[in-house]
N, C-alpha and C positions, 0 to 999 in steps of 0.2 A: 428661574422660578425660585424664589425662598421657599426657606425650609419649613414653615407654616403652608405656604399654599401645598408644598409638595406632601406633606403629613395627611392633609387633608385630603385630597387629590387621592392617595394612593388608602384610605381610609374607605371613601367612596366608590374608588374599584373593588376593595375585597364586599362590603355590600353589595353592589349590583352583579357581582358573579354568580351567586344563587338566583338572581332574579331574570324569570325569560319574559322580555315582553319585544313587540313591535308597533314603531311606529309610521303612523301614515301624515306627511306632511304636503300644506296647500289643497287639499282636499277641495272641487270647485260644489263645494254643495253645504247649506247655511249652515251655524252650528248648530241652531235650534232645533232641523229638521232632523241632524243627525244625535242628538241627544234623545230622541225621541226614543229611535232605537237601541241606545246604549242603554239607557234604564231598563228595556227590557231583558238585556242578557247580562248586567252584572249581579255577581253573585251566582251566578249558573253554573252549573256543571258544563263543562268542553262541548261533548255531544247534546245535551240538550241545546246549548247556545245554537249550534250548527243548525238542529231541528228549523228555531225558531228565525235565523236568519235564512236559510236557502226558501224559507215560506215566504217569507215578508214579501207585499208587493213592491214597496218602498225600495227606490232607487237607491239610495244609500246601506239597501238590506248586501247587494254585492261588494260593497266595497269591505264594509265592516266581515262579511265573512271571507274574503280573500286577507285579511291584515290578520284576523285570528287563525285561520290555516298557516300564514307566518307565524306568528307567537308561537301555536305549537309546535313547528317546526324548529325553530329556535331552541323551545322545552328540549324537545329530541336530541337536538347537535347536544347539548349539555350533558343530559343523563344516556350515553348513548346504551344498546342494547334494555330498556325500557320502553313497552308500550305505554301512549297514554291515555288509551283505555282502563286498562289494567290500575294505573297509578291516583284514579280519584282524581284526576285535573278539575280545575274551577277558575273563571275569572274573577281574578282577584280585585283587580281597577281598573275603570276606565275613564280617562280623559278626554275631556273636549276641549280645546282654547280655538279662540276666533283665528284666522289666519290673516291673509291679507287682501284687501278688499281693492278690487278693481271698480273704479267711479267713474258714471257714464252722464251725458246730461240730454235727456229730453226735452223735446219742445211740450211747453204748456199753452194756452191760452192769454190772448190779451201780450205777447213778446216776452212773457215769462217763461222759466224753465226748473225741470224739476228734476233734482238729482236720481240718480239710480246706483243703486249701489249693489256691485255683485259678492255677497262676500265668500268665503272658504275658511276652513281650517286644519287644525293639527289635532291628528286623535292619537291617545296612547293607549295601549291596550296591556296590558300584565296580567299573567297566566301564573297559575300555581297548584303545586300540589296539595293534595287535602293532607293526606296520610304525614308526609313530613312534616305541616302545623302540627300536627296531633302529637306526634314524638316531642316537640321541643316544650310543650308545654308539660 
């Protein structure tokens, strides 16, 4: 590796060591459907998010709250001997990107056929404290 890629490389470590998120990759569920639910919990406080996904009927309500129970476990290993109750937790961002799409082809009418396309994605989810924004500003 040159000493550019490695400056920058090791640049982008010391950023992402403050930062606890997790992600969930190939997700088999659209990204649209699951955007749906990410608007509602970013910007949310921790426990509120939890509230609103363990309700959700929506299928994708489990998956997004077992990935944020990651995140904040993640928060935990970092800041150890911290509740994050206690600490002001909030989702800070969430991502959606499309994944990748498994292509099926159905029969149509008249010897025609009609694609079907299952898609998935990649969600990223980043967690943060409030209290330590507040200090640095």
């Amino acid at each position: 590796m040159g000493a550019r890629k490695h400056i920058s490389a090791e640049k982008k470590k010391l950023e992402m060591k403050d930062v606890s998120f997790a992600k969930l990759n190939n997700c088999p569920t659209s990204p649209r459907k699951m955007r749906l639910l990410t608007q509602l919990i970013s910007g949310k406080d921790v426990v509120t998010a939890f509230g609103i996904l363990k309700h959700t009927p929506k299928e994708a309500g489990g998956r997004l709250y077992k990935l944020l129970l990651s995140a904040v476990n993640n928060w935990q290993a970092k800041n150890e001997g911290v509740r994050y109750e206690d600490s002001n937790l909030y989702v800070k961002e969430v991502k959606v990107d499309a994944g990748r799409m498994i292509k099926r082809v159905s029969p149509a009418p008249q010897g025609r056929a009609n694609r079907i396309r299952k898609r998935s994605n990649h969600v990223t989810l980043v967690v943060d404290s409030r209290t330590k924004a507040n200090k640095e500003e």
